[in-house]
Structures are given as C-alpha cells and as structure tokens.
C-alpha positions as CSV (number, residue, x, y, z in Angstrom):
1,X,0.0,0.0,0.0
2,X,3.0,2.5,0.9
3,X,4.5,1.5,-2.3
4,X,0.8,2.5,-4.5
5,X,0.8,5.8,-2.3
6,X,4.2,6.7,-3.3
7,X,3.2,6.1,-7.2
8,X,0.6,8.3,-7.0
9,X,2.6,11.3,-5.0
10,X,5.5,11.0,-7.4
11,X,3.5,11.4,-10.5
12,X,1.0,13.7,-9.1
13,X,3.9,16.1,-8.7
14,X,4.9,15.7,-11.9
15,X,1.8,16.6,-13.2
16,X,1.4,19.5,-11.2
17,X,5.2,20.9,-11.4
18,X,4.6,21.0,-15.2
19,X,1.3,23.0,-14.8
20,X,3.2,25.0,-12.3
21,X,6.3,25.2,-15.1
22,X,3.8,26.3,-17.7
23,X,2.6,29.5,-16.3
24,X,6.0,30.7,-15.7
25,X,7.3,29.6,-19.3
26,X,5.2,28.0,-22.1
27,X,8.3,26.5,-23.9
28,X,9.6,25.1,-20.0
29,X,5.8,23.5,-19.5
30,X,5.6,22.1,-23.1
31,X,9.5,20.7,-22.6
32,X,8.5,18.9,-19.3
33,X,5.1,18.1,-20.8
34,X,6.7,16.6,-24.2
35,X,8.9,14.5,-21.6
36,X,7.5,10.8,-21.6
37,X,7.7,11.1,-18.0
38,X,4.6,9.0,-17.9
39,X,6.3,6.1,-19.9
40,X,9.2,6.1,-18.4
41,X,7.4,6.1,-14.7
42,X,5.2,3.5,-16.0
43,X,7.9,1.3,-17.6
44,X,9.6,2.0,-13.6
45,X,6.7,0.9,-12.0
46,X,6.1,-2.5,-14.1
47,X,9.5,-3.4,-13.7
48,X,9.8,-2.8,-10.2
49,X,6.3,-4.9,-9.7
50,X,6.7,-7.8,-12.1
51,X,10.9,-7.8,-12.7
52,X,9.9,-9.1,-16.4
53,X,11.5,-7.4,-19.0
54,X,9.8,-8.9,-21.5
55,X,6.4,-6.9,-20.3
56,X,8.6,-3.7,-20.0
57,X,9.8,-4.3,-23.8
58,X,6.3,-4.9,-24.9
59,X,4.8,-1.9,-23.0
60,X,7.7,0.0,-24.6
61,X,6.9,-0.9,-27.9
62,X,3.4,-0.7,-27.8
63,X,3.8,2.9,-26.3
64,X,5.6,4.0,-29.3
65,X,3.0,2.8,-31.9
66,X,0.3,4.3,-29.7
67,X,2.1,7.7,-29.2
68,X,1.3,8.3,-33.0
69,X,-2.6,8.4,-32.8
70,X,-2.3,10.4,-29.8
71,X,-0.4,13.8,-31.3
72,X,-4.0,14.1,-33.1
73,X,-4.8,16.2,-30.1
74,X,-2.2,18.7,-30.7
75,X,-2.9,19.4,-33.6
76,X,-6.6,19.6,-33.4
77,X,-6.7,21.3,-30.3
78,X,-5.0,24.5,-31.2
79,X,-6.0,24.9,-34.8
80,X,-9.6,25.3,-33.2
81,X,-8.5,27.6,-30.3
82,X,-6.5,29.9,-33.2
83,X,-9.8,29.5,-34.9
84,X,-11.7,30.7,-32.1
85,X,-13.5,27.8,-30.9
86,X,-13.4,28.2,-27.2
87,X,-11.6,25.8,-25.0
88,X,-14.0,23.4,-23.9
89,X,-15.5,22.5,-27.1
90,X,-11.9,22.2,-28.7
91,X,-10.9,20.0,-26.1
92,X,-13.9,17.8,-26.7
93,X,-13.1,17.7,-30.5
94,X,-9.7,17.3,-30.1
95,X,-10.0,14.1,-27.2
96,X,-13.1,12.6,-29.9
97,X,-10.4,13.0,-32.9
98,X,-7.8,11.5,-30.6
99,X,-10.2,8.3,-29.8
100,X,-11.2,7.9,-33.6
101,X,-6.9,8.0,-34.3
102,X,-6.1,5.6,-31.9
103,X,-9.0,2.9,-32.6
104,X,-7.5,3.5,-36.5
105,X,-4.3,2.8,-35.0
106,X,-5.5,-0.7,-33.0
107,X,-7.0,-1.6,-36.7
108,X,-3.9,-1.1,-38.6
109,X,-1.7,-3.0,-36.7
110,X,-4.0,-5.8,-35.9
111,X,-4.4,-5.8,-40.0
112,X,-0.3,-5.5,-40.4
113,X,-0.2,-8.3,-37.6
114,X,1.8,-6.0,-35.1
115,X,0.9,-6.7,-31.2
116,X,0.0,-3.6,-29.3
C-alpha cells in the first residue's frame, strides 16, 4: 500500500510541477510536458512490480506505436483555439479525434499483424 501511495505522489507532482512550469514559461511547461515522463514512470513501475523485461519491452513498444494516434490532439486542439473555438469544445473535438486516431491505430496494426 505505501509502495501504491508513493506512485501516485511522485507522479502527481509531476503533473502538477509541469502545470506549475507552464505559467512561468510556455516553452519550459511544453518541454517537461513533451517528456514521456509518464512512460518512463510506467515502464519504472512494471518493472519494479513484475521484474519481467519482456512486459517492460512490450509496453515499450506498444507505447511507441500508440504515441502516433495520440499527437491528433495537438494538432486539433489548437487549430480550433486559433480559430476561435473556445476551450472546452476544442478540447472535446480534439480528445473525440484522438479516440477515432487511436482505434485507427489498433486496426492497422492488428491488420499488419503488429501486437499492441
């Protein structure tokens, strides 16, 4: 239970020190955010719990393919702001984009035969 606590506290601060980098600098918050701090804490964590390398490999590899679908949010996102879409509603579009790129993702690699 310590160990689940201790998960959470380390990447909640991660979270919030790159908010909290973001409205001093853009470019500091978007270098932290671009960071796969989440992989990297993830790939941590499933080592640590399971010492299988094999499992760290495959969450490794299916995190890459997976990262591809998911930049459709940053490029939907602010072409609406820009566009003057307010926030909320861009979000939405963006994160509905981001689920239609991602389940196009799952169905070309099942079709190419590549396990994600």
């Amino acid at each position: 239970m310590v160990e689940q606590i201790a998960k959470v506290l380390l990447t909640s601060l991660l979270v919030v020190g790159t908010s909290e980098a973001a409205k001093r600098s853009v470019i500091a918050g978007a270098i932290i955010a671009s960071l796969p701090l989440t992989s990297v804490l993830a790939m941590i964590w499933l080592y640590a719990d399971t010492r299988d390398p094999e499992r760290v490999a495959s969450l490794a590899s299916s995190i890459f393919w997976l990262v591809l679908p998911s930049l459709a949010l940053f490029l939907v996102l602010p072409l609406l702001l820009r566009r003057g879409v307010p926030f909320v509603p861009s979000l939405a579009i963006g994160i509905v984009v981001t689920v239609i790129s991602y389940a196009a993702m799952l169905a070309v690699l099942k079709w190419l035969g590549i396990q994600s």
